[in-house]
N, C-alpha and C positions, 0 to 999 in steps of 0.2 A: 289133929282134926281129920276126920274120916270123909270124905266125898263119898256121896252113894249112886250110883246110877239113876238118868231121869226115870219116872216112871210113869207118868200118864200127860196124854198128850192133852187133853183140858180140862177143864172144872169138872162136869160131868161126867169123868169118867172114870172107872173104878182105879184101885191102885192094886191089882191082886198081884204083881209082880214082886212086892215089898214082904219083908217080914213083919210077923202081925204089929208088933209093936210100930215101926215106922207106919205103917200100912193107917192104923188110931193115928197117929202124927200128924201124917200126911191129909187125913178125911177131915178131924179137928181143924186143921188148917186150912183146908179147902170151903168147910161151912165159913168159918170166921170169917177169913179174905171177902165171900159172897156177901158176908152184913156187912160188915164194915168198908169195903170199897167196891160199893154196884158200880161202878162205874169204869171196873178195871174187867177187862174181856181177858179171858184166858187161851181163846179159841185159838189152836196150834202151837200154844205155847208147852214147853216141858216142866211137869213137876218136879222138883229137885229136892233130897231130903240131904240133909248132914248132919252128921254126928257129932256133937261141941260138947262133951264132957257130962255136965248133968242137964244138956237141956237138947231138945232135936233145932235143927234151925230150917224151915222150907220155905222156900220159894218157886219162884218160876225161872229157869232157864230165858234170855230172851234170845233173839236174834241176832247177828252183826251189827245190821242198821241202826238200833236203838240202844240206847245210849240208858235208858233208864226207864221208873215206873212204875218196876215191880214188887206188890208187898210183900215183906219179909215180915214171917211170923216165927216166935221165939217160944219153942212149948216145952216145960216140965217133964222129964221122964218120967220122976217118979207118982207126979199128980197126974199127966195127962192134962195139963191148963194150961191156957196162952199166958205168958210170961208179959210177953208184951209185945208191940209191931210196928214196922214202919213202911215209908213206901220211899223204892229208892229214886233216885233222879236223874 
């Protein structure tokens, strides 16, 4: 398993530091996150992509303080589709 550098510091904000394919990963996963949990703020937090075999896996980076919260979205290389997601604790 591959760790990749954070690459955007919140929701809105591009990911142009990634390669394109993570770059599709990271954006799919940043609208999803937005529908499926309004109610998780991103603001300051780091995007994080990894590389799991046949599928990307991104999250949020969080802080020391916090313990959990963050959704974990599971997307298809080769489809570009959310696999599936959760939110940690």
């Amino acid at each position: 398993m591959l760790a990749l550098a954070p690459t955007c510091s919140n929701a809105s904000s591009s990911c142009v530091d990634l390669p394109s394919t993570q770059r599709v990963a990271a954006e799919t996963a940043k609208n999803y996150i937005f529908r499926t949990y309004p109610d998780f703020k991103a603001d300051g937090l780091c995007l994080q992509v990894t590389d799991s075999q046949e599928k990307w896996e991104v999250t949020y980076r969080l802080p020391a303080d916090r313990i959990g919260g963050a959704p974990v979205v599971l997307i298809d290389k080769q489809a570009g589709k959310v696999l599936r997601s959760y939110r940690t604790q």
